[in-house]
N, C-alpha and C positions, 0 to 999 in steps of 0.2 A: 806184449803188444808188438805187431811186426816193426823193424824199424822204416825208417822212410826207403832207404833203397828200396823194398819192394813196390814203390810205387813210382819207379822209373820207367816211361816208357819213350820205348826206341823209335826213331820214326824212317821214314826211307828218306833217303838223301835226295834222289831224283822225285819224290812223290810226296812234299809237304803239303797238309793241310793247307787252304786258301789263308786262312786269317794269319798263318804261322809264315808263310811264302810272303805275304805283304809285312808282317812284323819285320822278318829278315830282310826285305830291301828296302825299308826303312832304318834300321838298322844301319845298314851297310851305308845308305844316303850321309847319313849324320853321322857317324865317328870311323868309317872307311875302311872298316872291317869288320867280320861275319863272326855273329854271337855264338857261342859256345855249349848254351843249354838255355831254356826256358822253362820257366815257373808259372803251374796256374792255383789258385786260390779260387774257391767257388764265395756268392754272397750266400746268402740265407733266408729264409722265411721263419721263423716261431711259429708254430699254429695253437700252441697251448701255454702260458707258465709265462708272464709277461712283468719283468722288474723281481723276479724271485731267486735270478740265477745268485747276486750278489749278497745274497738275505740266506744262501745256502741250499737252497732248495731244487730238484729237478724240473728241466724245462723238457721242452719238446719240440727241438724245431726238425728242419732238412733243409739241404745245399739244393741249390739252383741253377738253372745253367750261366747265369751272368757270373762274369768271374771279373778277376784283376789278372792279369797276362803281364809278366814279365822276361824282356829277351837279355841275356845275360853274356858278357866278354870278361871275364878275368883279366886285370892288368897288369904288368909289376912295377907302378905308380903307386902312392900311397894318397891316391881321389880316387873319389867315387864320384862317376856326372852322373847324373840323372835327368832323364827326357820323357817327355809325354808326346802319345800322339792324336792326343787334342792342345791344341795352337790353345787353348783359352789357359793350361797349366803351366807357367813357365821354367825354364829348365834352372838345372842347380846343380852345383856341386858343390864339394867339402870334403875335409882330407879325412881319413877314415884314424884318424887316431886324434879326434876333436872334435866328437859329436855332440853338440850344441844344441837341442829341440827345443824352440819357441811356445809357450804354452799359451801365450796371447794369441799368436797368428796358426790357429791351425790349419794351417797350407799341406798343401798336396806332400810335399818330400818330408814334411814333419814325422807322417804316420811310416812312410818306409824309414826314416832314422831310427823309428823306436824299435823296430822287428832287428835294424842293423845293428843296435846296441845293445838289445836285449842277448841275443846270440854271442855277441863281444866280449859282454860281463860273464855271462856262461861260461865259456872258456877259459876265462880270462888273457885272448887274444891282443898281444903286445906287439905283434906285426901284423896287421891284419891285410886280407887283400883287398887292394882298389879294384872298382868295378865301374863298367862301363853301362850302362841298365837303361834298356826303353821298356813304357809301360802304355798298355792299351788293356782299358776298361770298359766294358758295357755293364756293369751296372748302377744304376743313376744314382748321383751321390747327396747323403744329406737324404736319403728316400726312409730308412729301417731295413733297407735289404741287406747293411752290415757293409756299406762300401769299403769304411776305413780298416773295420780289423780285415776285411781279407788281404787290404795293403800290408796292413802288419805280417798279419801271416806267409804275403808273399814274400816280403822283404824281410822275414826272418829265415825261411828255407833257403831264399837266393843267397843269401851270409852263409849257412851252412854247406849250401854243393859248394860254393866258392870257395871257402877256408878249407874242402876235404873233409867235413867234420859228420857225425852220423847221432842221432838221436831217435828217441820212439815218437813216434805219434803222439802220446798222451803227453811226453816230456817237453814237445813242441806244443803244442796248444796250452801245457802252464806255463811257458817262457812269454810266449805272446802275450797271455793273459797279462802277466806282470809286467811289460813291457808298453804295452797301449798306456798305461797309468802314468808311463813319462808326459805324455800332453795332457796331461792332468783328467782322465777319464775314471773313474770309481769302477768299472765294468767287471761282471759277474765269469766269465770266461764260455757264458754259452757261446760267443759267436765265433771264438776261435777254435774253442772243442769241435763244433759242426764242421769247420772248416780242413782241418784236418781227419777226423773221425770217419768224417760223412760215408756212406755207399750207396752206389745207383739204386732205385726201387725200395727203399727204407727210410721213413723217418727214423729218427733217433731219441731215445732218453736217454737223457746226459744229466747224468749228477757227480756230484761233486765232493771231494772230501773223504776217499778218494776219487780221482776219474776217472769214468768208466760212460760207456755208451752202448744202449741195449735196442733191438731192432724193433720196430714198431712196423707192424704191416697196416697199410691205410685199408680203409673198406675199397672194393672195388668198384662199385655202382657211384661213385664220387670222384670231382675235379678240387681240385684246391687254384683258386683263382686270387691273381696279384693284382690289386686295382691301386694305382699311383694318387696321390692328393694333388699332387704338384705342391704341396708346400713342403720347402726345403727345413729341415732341421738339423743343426748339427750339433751333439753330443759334446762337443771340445768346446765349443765356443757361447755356449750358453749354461745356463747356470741352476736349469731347470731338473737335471737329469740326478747332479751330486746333491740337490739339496731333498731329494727323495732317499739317496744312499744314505744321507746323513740324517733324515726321517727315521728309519729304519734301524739305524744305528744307536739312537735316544732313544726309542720305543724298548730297543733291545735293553739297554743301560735298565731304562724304567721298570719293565716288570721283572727284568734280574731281580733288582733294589728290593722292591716286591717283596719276592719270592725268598730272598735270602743268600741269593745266589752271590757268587763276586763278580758282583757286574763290571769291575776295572776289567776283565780280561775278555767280559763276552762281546763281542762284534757284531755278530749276527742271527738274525728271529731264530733260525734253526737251531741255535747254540742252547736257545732257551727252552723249546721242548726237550732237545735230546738229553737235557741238565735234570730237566723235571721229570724226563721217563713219560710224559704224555701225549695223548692222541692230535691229532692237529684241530679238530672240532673239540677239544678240553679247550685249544691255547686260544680257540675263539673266545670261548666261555670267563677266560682270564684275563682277557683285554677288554672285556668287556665290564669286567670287577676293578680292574688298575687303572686303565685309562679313562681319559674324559673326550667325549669329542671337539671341545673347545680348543683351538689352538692352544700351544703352550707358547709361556716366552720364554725368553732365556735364562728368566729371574727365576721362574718358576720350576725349571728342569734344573737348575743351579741347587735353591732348598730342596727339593725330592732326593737329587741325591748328595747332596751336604757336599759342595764343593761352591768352590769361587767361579768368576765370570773367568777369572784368566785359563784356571783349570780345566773349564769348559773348552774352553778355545785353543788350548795347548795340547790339550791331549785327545778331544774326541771331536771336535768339528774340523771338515776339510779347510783347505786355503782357501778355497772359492766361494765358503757360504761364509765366510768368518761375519760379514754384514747382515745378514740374517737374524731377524727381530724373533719368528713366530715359527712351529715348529707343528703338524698337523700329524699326535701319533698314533693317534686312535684307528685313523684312518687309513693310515698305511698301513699299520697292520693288521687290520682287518681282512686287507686284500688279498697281503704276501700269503697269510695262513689260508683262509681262502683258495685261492688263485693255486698255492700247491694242491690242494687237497682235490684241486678239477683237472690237476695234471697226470693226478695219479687211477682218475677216474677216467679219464680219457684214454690212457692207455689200456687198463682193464676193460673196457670196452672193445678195443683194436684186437685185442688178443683174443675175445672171448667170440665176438663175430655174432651178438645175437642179430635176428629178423628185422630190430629197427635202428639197427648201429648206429645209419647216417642221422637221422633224427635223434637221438643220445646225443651222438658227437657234437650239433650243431646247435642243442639247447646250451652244452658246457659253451663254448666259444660265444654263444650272445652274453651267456653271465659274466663270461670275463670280459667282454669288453665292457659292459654294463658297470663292474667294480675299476676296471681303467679309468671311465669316463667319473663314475661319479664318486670314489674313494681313493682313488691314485690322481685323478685329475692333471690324467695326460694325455686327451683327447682336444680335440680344435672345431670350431664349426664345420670344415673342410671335411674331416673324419666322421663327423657325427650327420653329414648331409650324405656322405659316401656310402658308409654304413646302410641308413637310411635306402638308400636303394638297391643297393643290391639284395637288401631280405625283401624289397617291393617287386624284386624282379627275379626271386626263384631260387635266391640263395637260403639254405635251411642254417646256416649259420656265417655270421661276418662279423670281424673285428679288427681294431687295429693291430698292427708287428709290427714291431719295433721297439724303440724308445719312446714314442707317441708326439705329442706337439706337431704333428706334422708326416708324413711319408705314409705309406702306404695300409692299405688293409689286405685282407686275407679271408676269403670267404670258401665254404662248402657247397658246391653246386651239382644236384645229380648230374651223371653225364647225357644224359638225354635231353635236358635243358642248356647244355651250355652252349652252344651256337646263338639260341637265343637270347640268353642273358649276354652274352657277350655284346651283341648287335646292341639290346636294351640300356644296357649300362653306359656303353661309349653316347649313344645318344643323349641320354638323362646328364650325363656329369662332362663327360669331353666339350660336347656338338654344340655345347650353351655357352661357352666362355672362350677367348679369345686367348688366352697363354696355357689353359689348357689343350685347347684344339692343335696347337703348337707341339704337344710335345706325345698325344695321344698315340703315336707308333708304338713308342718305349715302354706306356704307360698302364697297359691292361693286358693279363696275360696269366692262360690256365700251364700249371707246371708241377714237374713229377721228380720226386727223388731223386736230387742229384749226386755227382760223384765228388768226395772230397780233394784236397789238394793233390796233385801230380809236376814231376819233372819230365822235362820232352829233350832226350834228345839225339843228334841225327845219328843214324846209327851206318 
């Protein structure tokens, strides 16, 4: 895998990009001297494989043009300040040999500590370097477009130019991965993989175990269109996200138990087909023999597999669900098993290019949202009125990306129709609500294979 230097690029000293000309005299504004290099991180879209990255399984997403922008000063102080250039993110610093990450307040400079320490621990960097860091972001946060890991992601590469230090691509995107988990997030590592992985004109399948990402060509007669909820969710700060990882995670225990397997060690759905040597349509056929659809509680997952409440709680439920009465396994993994099996149809389909591709593709994308909303039950009235409209106004498939409860969808729209759906859709969902209509610039938007993370600088 190349290492990152190859994805250094130079820029003219006299001839900086607009956005990089105002970085840097902002920059120069607030700490009185001119940054050294800049980092960008792209966000992300999913269009297939939604809650399965962490369950083991291939997703499919591509990077975006929204990114996280950071302009970067090396100092030989042992602080790091950090600034925003939205007035609404307050500035921070903290001495780079005492990193502290809050998992109650997931704030802004939290998600760049974790990329800072993640790299830290890696080396194990015992002088490390202070840095002086402004960051400018468009892509809206709390949406599913993956705001925070590309913070991570950026704030783990800017730790690397800064310290001198050199990694691969895949080795960056497992550091990340493991590093966002400091704000207490269970995440699968698709959104750092895309983020580093990514190339212009290609979606990606990204699996896992090992990592690897393989080029997906989309159909050409199609848009992939970003339509915003306006309702924020964020991943760190609620409790909806881990207690599906930790769904996921009992389900898996359960039909180990089952099976005969040693469930103490299996973690994730994947573990258990690949233990069993079975098809992913068997392991539906098997959850459908082991599990019940009734919730479980925790008395009940306790006797299944002959352990205590404490046991339960010490060794397989996260900190954050430890409250958690009921436990819905059936269900989830329904999905996860599912939901791969449409990922890997979706790609054979990309690849093969028949006469009704976009129609295939756009049948897979309504069933996954379909099992989101009603077997993963991470959809919101907001997503499901969203949805709703844009298959009324021309889209052959639409669903939510993300983590769900909230941000954004993702629809397939020929491109002969998309001027108009676009006009239809801002009118239908924006033009009727008042903090929508607010923010409707940001908020809807057709978009193509973007390019993974890069360093800029002047050369």
């Amino acid at each position: 895998t190349p290492a990152f230097y190859a994805n250094i690029v130079l820029l003219n000293v006299s001839n900086l990009p607009f956005r990089l000309q105002r970085l840097k005299e902002m920059f120069i504004s607030k700490f009185g001297s001119a940054p050294k290099f800049y980092v960008r991180a792209p966000g992300r879209v999913n269009l297939i494989g939604e809650h399965i990255d962490y369950c083991g399984y291939a997703v499919l997403p591509m990077a975006i043009e929204q990114d996280i922008l950071i302009a970067v000063e090396p100092v030989k102080t042992e602080v790091v300040q950090l600034a925003n250039t939205n007035s609404l993110y307050l500035d921070f610093s903290t001495t780079v040999n005492n990193i502290q990450i809050n998992k109650t307040k997931p704030q802004w400079h939290n998600y760049f500590l974790c990329g800072l320490k993640g790299i830290q621990e890696h080396f194990g960097l015992n002088n490390p370097t202070g840095m002086n860091c402004l960051l400018d972001g468009t892509i809206p946060p709390s949406s599913g477009l993956s705001s925070s890991s590309a913070l991570v992601c950026c704030a783990g590469l800017v730790t690397l130019r800064a310290n001198g230090k050199t990694l691969s691509k895949v080795e960056l995107a497992e550091i990340c991965t493991k590093s966002e988990r400091y704000i207490g997030t269970e995440g699968g590592g698709m959104d750092q993989s895309i983020s580093f992985l990514a190339e212009e004109g290609t979606a990606k399948l990204i699996e896992f175990s090992p990592l690897r990402a393989t080029d997906v060509r989309l159909p050409s007669g199609a848009a992939f269109v970003i339509a915003n909820s306006c309702v924020e969710m964020n991943k760190a700060a609620t409790s909806h996200y881990n207690i599906r990882v930790m769904e996921c995670r009992l389900a898996t225990k359960l039909l180990s138990k089952s099976k005969g397997l040693d469930w103490k060690k299996m973690l994730r759905l994947h573990d258990v087909q690949t233990k069993l040597g079975v098809s992913l349509e068997e392991m539906l056929t098997i959850v459908e023999e082991v599990l019940h659809p009734e919730p479980y509680s925790t008395e009940e997952i306790c006797k299944c597999l002959g352990i205590s409440l404490e046991e339960l709680r010490s060794h397989t439920v996260s900190q954050n669900t430890q409250d958690v009465s009921t436990f819905k396994l059936y269900q989830r993994a329904k999905h996860v098993y599912s939901e791969a099996a449409r990922v890997l149809e979706f790609k054979k389909i990309c690849s093969e290019a028949p006469a009704n591709a976009i129609q295939l593709l756009g049948e897979l994308m309504n069933q996954s949202y379909i099992s989101c909303r009603e077997m993963y039950e991470c959809s919101c009235p907001e997503l499901d009125r969203l949805v709703d409209i844009c298959l009324q106004f021309g889209a052959i498939g639409s669903r939510l990306t993300g983590a769900g409860w909230g941000g954004c969808t993702v629809s397939m729209v020929p491109t002969d129709k998309l001027n108009t759906f676009l006009k239809n859709v801002q009118k239908a969902y924006y033009q009727t609500d008042v903090q929508r209509l607010a923010l409707e610039n940001n908020s809807l938007f057709a978009t193509k294979p973007g390019r993974g993370a890069l360093v800029f600088v002047e050369a």
